[in-house]
C-alpha positions as CSV (number, residue, x, y, z in Angstrom):
1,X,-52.9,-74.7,-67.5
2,X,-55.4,-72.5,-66.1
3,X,-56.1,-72.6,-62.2
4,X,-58.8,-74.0,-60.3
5,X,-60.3,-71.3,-58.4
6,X,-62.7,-70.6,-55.3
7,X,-64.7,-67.4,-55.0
8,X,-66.3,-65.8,-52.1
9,X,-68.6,-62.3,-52.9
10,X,-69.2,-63.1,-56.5
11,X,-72.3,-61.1,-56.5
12,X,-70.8,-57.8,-55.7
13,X,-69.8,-55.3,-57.9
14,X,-65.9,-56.2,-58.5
15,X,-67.3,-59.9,-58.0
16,X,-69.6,-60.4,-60.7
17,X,-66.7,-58.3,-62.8
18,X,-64.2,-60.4,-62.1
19,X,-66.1,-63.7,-62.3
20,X,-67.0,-62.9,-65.9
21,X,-63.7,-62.1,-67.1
22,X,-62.4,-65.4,-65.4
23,X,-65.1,-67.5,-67.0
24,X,-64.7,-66.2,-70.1
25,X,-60.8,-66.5,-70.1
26,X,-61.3,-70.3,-69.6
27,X,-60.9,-70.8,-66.1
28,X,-62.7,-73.3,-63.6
29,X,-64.6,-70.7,-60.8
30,X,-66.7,-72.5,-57.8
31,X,-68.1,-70.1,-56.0
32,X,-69.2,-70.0,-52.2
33,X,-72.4,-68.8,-50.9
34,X,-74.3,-68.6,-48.1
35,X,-77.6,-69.5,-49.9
36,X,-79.5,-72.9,-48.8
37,X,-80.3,-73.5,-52.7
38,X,-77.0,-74.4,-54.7
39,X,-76.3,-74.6,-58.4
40,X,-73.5,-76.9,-59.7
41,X,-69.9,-75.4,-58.4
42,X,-71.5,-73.6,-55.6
43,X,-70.8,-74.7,-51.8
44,X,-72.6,-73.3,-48.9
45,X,-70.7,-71.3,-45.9
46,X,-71.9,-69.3,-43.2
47,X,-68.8,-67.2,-41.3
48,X,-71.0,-66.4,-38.5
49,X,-72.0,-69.7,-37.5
50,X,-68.2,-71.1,-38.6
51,X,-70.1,-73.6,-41.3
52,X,-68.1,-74.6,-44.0
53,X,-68.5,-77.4,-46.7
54,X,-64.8,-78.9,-47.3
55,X,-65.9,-80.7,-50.5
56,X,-65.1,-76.6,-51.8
57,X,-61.4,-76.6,-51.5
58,X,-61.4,-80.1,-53.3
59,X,-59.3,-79.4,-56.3
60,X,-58.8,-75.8,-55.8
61,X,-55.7,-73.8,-56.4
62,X,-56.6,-70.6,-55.3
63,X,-59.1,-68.7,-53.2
64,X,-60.4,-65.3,-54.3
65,X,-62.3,-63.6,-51.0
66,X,-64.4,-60.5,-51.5
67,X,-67.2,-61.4,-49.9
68,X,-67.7,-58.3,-47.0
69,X,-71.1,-55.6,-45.5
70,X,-71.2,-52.9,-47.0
71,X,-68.8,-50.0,-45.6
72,X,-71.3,-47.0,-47.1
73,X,-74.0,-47.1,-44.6
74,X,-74.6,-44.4,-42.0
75,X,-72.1,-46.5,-38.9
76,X,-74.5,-47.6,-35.8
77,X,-72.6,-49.9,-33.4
78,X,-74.9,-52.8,-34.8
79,X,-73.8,-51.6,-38.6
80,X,-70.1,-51.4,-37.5
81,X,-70.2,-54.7,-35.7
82,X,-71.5,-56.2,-39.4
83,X,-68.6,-54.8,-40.7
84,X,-66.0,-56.0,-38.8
85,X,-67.6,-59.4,-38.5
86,X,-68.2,-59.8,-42.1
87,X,-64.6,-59.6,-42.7
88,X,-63.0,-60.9,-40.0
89,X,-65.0,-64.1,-39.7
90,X,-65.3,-64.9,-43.3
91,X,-61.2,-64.1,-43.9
92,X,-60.4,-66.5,-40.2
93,X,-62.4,-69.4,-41.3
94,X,-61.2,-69.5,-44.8
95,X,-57.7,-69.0,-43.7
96,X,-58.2,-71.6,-41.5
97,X,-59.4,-74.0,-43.8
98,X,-56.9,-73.5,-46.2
99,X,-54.4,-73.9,-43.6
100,X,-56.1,-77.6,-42.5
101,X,-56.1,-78.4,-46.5
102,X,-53.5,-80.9,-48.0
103,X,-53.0,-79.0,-51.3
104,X,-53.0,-75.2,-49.1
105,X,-53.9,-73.2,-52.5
106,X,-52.7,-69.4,-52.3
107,X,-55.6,-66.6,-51.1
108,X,-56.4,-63.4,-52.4
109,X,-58.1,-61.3,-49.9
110,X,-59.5,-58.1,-50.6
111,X,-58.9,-55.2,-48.3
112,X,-59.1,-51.2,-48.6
113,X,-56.6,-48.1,-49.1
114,X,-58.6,-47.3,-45.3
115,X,-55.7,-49.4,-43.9
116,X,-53.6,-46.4,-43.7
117,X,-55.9,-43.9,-42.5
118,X,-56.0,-40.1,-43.3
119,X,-52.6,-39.0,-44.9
120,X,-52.9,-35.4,-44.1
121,X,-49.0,-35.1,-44.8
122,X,-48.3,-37.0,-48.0
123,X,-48.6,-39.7,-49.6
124,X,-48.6,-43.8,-48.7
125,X,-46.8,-47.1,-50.2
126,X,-47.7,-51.0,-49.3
127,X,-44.5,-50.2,-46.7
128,X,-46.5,-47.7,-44.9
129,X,-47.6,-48.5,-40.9
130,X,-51.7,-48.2,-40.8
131,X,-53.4,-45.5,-39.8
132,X,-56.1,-44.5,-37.6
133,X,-59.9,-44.5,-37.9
134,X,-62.4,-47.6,-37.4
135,X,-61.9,-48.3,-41.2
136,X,-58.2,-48.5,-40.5
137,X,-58.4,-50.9,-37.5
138,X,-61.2,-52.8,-39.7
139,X,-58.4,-53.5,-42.5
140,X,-55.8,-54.3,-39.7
141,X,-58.2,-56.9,-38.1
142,X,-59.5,-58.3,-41.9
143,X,-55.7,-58.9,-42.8
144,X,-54.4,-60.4,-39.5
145,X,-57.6,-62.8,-39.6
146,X,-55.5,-64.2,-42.7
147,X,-52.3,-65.7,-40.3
148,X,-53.3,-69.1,-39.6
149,X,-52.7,-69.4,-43.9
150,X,-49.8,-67.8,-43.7
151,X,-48.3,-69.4,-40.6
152,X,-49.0,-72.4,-42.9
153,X,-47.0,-71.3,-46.1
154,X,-49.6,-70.3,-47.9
155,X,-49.0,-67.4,-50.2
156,X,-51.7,-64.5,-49.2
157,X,-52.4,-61.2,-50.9
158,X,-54.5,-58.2,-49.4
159,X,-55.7,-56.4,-52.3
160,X,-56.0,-52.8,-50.6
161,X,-58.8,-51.2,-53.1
162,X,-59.1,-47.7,-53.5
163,X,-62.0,-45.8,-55.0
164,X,-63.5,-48.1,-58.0
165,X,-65.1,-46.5,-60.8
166,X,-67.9,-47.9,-62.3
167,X,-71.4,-46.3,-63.6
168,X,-73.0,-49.7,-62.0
169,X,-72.1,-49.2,-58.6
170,X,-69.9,-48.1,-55.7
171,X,-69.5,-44.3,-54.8
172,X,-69.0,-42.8,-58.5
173,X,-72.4,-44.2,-59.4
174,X,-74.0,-42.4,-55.8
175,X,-72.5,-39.3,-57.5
176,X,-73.6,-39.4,-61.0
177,X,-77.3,-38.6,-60.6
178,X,-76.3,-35.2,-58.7
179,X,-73.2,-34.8,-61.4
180,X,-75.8,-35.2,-64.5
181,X,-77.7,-32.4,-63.1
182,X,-75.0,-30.1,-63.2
183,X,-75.5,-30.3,-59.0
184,X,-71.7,-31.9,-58.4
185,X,-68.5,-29.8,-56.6
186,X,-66.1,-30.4,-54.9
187,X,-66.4,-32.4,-51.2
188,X,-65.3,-30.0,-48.4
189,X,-62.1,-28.0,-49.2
190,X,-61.6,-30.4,-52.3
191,X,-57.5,-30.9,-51.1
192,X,-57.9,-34.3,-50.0
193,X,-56.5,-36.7,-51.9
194,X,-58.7,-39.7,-54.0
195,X,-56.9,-43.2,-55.0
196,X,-59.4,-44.5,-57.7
197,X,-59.1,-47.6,-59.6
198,X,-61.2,-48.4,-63.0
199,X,-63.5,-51.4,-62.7
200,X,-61.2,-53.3,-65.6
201,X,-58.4,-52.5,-64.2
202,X,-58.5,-53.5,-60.9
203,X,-60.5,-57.2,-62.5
204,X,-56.6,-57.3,-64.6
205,X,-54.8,-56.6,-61.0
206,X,-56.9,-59.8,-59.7
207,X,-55.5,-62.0,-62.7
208,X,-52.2,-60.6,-62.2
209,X,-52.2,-61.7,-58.6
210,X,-54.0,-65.5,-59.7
211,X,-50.8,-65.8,-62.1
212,X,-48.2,-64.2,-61.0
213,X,-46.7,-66.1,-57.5
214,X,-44.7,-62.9,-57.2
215,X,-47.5,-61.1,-55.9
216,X,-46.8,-61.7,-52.1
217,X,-48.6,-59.8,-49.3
218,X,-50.2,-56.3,-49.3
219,X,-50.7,-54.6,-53.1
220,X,-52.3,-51.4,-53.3
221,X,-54.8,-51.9,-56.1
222,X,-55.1,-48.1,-57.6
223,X,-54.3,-45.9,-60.6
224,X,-50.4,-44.7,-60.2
225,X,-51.3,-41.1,-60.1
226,X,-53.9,-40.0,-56.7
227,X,-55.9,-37.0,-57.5
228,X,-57.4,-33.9,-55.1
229,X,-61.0,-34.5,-54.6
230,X,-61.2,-30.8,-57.3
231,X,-59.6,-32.4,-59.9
232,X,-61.7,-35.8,-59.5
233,X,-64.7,-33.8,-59.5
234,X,-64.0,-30.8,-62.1
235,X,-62.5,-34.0,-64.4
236,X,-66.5,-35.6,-64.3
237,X,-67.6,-32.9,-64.5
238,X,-66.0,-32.0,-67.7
239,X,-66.8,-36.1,-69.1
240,X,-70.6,-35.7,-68.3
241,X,-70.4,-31.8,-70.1
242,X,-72.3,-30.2,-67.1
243,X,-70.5,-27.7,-64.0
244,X,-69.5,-28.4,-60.9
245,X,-70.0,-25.1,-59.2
246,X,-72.2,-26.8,-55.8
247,X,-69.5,-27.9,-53.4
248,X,-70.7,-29.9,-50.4
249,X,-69.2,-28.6,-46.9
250,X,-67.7,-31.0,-44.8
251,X,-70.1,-29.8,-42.2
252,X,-73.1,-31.2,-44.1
253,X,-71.1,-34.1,-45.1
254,X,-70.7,-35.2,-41.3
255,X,-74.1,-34.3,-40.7
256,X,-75.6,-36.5,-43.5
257,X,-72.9,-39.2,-43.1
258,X,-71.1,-39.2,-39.9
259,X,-68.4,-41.0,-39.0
260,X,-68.6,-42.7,-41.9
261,X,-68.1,-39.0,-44.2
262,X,-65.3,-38.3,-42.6
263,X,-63.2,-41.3,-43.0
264,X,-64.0,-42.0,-46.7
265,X,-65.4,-38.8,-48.8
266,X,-63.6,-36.4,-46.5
267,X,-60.4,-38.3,-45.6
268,X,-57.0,-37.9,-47.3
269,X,-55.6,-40.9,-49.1
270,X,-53.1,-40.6,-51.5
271,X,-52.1,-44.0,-52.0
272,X,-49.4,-45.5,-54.4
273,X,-49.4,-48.7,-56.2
274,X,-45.7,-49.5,-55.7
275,X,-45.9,-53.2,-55.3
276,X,-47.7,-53.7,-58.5
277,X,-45.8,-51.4,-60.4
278,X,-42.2,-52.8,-59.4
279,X,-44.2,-56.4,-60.4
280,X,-44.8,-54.8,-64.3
281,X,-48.8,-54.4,-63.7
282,X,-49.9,-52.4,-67.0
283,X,-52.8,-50.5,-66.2
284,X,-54.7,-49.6,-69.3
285,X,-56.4,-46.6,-67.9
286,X,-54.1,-44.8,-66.0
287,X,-55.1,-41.5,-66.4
288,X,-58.2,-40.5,-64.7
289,X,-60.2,-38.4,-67.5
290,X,-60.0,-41.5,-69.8
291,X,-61.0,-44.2,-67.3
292,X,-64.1,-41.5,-66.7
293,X,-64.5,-41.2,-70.3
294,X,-64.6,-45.4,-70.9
295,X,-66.0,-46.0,-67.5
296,X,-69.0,-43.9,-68.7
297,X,-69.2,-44.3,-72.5
């Protein structure tokens, strides 16, 4: 029987994705929003004010959370302070609710590969301590906002996202328009390591943690194979037909980014998905020149 599920962020790019697939495969989807005008199966929230509509959980076997700001956005305190908030109180007040609930019905909770910081040395599993960096203390606040559902038995997955490609959004659709025009290169000294994710795959890592009650705790949700920022960029390069002989120094990259440059486009992360791979997660495009190739066919 399928489940009975609540979504948060179901506008967003993996939101809309994976509330599509979900309808389609047959299963019931309410969705939270922080909208004053509701359709049928949509119940109003607000984290910041700590409003919540309890009818939402009536019913439900599992809560999908992806709703979050933005994290690319040049970082003023009053941008970072969204950030944190976003996540913290959203992933705290649905935690707690959960934990309050009669039926406590598991939660999915998206988080980032950020968690572990930049890996200059190597390369990270879900066993890995977290890093440093604001987006590495953001993750660590975002998941220990989850504890009052755990503390209550409820089974709780971080979905630590790496790099998802898509032509529709997220950073490989920034980096088309400047790719097309034969403008793209590598991003500073092109070493640093990119954990990616294709847009289908990562919606079939979702199911897999809706069905499976295996999937306990933090899962890194990226291709099994991380690739230097060169081979990312020669690889889409050689998909779209154009060079890639303009790199971007990491000098102008903190100058037109910050903070925010140099923990993302500039920071090493060479994550691996070892949870979801000892689970039996199939990924269907593994291999980075093919997900290019279907992400952008």
């Amino acid at each position: 029987m399928k489940k009975n599920i609540l979504m948060t962020g179901s506008s967003g790019l993996i939101g809309a994705a994976l509330l599509k697939h979900l309808t389609k495969e047959g299963y019931s989807v309410s969705l939270l929003k922080r909208s004053k005008v509701l359709n049928a199966n949509e119940f109003f929230w607000d984290p910041s004010r700590g409003e919540f509509d309890n009818l939402a959980l009536k019913g439900i076997d599992l809560v999908v959370h992806l709703a979050g700001e933005p994290i690319a956005q040049r970082w003023s305190s009053s941008a970072k302070k969204r950030i944190v908030n976003s996540r913290v109180n959203g992933t705290r007040l649905l935690a707690e609710k959960i934990a309050q609930s009669q039926a406590l019905p598991s939660l999915i909770c998206a988080s980032g590969t950020n968690y572990y910081g930049d890996q200059p040395e190597g390369v990270v599993d879900e066993s890995s301590p977290p890093g440093l960096g604001f987006l590495a203390e953001v993750c660590r606040q975002w998941e220990s906002a989850a504890n009052p559902a755990i503390e209550a038995g409820v089974r709780v997955v971080f979905m630590r996202t790496g790099i998802v490609l898509s032509g529709q959004g997220g950073a490989l659709a920034k980096m088309l328009p400047f790719f097309k025009a034969g403008l793209g290169g590598r991003i500073g000294h092109g070493r640093q390591k990119m954990s990616w994710i294709s847009l289908p795959d990562l919606v079939s890592a979702y199911v897999f943690a809706v069905e499976n009650v295996s999937v306990q705790g933090a899962v890194n949700a990226v291709a099994p194979e991380p690739v230097t920022n060169s081979k990312f960029t020669k690889t889409l390069g050689k998909v779209l037909g154009r060079p890639t002989v303009f790199p971007l120094p990491s000098g102008l990259v903190k100058i037109f980014f910050g903070e925010m440059g140099r923990e993302t486009v500039l920071s090493n992360l060479g994550v691996l998905p070892k949870s979801l791979t000892e689970l039996g997660f199939e990924w269907q495009q593994a291999e980075l020149e093919i997900a290019l190739k279907q992400t952008l066919s």
